[in-house]
TINU-514189 format. One line per field, with one value per residue (C-alpha): chain; residue in three letters; x, y, z. Coordinates in nm, 4 decimals. Example, Ala and Ser with C-alpha at 12.3 -4.5 7.8 and 13.67 -1.06 7.14 Angstrom:
# residues 2
unit [A,A];
code [ALA,SER];
c1 [1.2300,1.3670];
c2 [-0.4500,-0.1060];
c3 [0.7800,0.7140];
END
This chain:
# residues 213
unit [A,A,A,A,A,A,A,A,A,A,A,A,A,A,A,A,A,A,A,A,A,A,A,A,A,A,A,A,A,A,A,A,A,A,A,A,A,A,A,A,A,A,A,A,A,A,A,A,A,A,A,A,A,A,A,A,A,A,A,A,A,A,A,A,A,A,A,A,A,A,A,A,A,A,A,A,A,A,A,A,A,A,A,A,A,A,A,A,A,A,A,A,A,A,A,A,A,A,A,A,A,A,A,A,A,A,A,A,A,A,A,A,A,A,A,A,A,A,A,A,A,A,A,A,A,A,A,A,A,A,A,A,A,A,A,A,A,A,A,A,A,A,A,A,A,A,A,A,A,A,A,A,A,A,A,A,A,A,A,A,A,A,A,A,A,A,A,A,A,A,A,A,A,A,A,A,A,A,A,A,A,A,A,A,A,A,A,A,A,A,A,A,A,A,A,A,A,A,A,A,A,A,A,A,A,A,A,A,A,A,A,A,A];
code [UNK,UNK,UNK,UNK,UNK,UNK,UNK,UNK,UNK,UNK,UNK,UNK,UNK,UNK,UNK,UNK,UNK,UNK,UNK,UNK,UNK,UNK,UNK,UNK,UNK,UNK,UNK,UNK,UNK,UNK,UNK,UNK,UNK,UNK,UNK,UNK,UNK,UNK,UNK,UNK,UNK,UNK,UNK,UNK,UNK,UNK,UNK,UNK,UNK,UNK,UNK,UNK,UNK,UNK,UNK,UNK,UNK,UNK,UNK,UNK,UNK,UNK,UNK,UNK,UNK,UNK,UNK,UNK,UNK,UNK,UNK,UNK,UNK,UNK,UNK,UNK,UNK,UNK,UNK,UNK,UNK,UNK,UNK,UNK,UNK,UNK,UNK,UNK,UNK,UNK,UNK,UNK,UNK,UNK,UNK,UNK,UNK,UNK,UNK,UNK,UNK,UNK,UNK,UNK,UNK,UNK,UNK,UNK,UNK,UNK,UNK,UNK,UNK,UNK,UNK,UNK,UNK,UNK,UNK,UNK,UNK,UNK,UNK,UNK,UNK,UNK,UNK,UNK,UNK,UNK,UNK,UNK,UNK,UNK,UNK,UNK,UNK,UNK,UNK,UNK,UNK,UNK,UNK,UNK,UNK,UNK,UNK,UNK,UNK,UNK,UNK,UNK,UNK,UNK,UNK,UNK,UNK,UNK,UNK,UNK,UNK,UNK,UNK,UNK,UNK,UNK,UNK,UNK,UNK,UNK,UNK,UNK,UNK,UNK,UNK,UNK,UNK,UNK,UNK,UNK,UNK,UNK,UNK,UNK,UNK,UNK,UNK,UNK,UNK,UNK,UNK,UNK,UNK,UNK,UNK,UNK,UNK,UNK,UNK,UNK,UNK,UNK,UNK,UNK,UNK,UNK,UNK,UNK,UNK,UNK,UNK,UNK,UNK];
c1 [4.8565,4.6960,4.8955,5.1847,5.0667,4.9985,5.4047,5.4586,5.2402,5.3614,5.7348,5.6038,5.5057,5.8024,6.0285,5.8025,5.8339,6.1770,6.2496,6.0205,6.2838,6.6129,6.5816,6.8785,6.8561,6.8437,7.1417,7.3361,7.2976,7.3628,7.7002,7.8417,7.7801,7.9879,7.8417,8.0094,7.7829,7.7303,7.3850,7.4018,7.0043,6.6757,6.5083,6.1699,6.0080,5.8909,6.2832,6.3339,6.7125,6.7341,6.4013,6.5128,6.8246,6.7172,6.9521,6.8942,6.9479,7.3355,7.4331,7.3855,7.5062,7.2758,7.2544,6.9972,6.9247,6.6661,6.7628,7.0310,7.2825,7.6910,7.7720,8.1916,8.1314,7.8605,8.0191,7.7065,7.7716,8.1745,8.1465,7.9002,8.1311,8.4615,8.2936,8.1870,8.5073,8.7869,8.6136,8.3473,8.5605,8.2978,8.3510,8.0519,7.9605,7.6172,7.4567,7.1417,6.8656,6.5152,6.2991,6.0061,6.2450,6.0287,6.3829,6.4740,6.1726,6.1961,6.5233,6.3813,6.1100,6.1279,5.9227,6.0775,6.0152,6.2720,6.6066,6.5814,6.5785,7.0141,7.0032,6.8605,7.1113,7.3548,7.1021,7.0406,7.4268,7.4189,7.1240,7.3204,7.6219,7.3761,7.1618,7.1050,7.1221,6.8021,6.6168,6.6364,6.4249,6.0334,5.8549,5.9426,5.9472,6.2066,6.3357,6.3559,6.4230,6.7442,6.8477,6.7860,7.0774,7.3049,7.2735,7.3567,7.6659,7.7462,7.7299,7.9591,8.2004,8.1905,8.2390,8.5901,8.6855,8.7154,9.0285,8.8417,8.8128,9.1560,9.3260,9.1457,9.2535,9.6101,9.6288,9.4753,9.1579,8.8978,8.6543,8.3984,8.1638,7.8655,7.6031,7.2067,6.8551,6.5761,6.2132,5.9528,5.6819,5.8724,6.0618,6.3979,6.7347,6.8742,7.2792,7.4266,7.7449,7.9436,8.1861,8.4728,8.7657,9.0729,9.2692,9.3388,8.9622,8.9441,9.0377,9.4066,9.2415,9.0729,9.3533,9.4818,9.8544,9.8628,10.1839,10.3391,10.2489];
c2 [4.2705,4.1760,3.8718,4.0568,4.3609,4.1196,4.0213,4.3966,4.4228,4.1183,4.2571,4.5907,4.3731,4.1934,4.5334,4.6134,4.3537,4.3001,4.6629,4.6578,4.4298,4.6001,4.9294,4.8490,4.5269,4.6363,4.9052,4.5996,4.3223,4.5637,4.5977,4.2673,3.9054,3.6766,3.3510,3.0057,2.7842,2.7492,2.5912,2.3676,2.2442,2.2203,2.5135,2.3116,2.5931,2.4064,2.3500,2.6993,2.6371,2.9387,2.7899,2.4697,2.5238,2.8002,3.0836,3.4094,3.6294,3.6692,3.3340,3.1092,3.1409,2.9636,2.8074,2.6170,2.4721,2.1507,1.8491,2.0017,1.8686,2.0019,2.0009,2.0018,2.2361,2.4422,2.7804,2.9383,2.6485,2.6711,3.0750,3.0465,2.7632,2.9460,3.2887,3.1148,2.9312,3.1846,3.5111,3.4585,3.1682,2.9411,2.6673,2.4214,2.3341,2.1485,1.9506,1.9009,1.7226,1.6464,1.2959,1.3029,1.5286,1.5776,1.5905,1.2591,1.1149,1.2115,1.1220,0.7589,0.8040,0.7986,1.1358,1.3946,1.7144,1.9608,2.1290,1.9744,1.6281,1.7380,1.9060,1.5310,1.3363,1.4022,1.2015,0.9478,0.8498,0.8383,0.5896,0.3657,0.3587,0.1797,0.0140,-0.3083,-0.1878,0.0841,-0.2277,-0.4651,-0.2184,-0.2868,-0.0434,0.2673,0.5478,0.3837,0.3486,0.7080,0.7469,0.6170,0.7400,1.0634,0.9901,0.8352,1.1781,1.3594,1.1611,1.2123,1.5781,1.5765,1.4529,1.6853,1.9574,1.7545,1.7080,2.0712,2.2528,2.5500,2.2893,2.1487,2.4600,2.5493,2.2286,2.2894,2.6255,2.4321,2.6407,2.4676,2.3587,2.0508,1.8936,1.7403,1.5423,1.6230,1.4862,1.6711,1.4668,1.7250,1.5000,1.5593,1.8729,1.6961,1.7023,1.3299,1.3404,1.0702,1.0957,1.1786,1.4100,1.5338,1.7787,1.7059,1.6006,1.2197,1.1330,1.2030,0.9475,0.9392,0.9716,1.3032,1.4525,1.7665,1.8441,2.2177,2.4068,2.6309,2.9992];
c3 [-4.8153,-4.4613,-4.4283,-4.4331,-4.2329,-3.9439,-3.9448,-3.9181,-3.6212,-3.4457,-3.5473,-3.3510,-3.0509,-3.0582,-3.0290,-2.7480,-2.5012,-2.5890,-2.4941,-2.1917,-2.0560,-2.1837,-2.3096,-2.4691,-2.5937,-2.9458,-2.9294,-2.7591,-3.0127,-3.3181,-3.1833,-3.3020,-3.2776,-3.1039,-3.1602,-3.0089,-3.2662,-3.5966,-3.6473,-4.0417,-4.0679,-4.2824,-4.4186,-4.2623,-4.1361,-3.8298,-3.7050,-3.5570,-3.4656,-3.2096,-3.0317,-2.9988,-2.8091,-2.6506,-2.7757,-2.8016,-3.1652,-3.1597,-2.9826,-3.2905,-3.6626,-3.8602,-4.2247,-4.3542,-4.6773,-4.7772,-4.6152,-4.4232,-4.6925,-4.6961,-5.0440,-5.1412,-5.4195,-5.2631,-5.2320,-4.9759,-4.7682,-4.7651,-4.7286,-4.3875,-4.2734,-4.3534,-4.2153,-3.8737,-3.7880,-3.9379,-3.8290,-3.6138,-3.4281,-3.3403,-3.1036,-3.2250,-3.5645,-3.5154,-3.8283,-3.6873,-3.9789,-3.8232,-3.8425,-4.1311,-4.3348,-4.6954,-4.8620,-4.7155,-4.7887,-5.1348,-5.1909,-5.1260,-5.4298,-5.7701,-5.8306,-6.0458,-5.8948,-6.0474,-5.9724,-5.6318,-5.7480,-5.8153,-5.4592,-5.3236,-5.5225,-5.2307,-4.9965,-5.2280,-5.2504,-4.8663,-4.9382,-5.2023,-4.9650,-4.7315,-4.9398,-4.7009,-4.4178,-4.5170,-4.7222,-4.4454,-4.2490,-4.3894,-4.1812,-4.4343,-4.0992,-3.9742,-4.3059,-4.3518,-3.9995,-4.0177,-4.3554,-4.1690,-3.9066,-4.1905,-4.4025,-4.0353,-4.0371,-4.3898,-4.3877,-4.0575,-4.2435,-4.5207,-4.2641,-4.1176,-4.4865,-4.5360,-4.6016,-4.3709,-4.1276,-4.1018,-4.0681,-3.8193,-3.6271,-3.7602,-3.5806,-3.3030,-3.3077,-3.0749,-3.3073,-3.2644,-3.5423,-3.3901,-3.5154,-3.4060,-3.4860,-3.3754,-3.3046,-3.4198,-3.2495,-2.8489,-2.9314,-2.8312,-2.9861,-3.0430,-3.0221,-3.2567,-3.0475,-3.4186,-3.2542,-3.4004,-3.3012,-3.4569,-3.7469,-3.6303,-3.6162,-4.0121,-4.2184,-4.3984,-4.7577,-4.6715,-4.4828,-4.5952,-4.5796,-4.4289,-4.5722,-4.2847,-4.3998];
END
């Protein structure tokens, strides 16, 4: 098909001027990776995590799913996690969502739009647990706005209530869980100072008592 033919060719130009900078650049990166980050946000295809933060293919280990939602029983989400901080030993876990989010947004409605609407659930607990707070608001874009930085928070805390996490922290692995927002209309990250790198900032209720191996 054409539309795909044109990826191939800009794939081929791609190659090109990457090489015509480092004839080696591709020899080099198959090697290994060796990220620091691990980058947990939207499948929106106009979030490009490398772009934004300005890393290069190998510097950032990426998952994304709708709504940048961490999921306890989500086994893709707990096997990137546990692959990124037990083997690639990331340094940064970054849950970055975006403002204007369509699975925010329809986490607020009432549509029915298929398997999804059990994907969005997640959000719209985050939504319940702040119910005044969100209907105080009347102008709905800040509405969703800010149920945007509440699911951010949310799904840091999913991360620190890991097991994966906590014994990282136990075998005092550096390891920080940061909360981001990124403003499709500037281009800018927002930092929601939620930063977390050890054990005493979770609460006693999620705590998990590591047995000495």
């Amino acid at each position: 098909m054409h539309e795909l033919e044109v990826l191939l060719q800009n794939n081929a130009a791609w190659v090109l001027s990457r090489t015509a900078q480092d004839p080696r650049y591709f020899k080099k990166l198959a090697r290994d990776q060796d990220p620091s980050y691990l980058w947990i946000g939207c499948s929106d295809s106009r979030v490009p995590a490398n772009e934004i933060v300005g890393l290069e293919p190998g510097e950032l280990f990426v998952h994304r799913n709708v709504a940048n939602i961490f999921p306890h029983t989500d086994f893709n989400c707990l096997s990137v996690l546990e692959f990124a901080v037990s083997i690639l030993k990331v340094k940064h876990v970054i849950v970055c969502g975006h403002y204007g989010c369509g699975g925010v947004n329809a986490a607020m409605e009432d549509h029915h739009l298929g398997l999804v609407d059990n994907w969005l659930r997640n959000i719209r607990d985050v939504y319940v647990h702040s119910k005044n707070d969100l209907e105080s608001m009347e102008n709905l874009k800040a509405r969703s706005n800010r149920l945007v930085e509440l699911n951010v928070r949310q799904q840091v805390l999913n991360v620190c209530h890991t097991s994966i996490v906590q014994e990282a922290w136990y075998r005092k692995q550096p390891l920080f869980v940061h909360g981001w927002v990124y403003e499709m209309e500037t281009g800018k990250v927002k930092d929601l100072n939620c930063c977390y790198s050890s054990i005493d900032q979770v609460d006693p209720i999620y705590r998990i008592k590591i047995l000495s191996k």
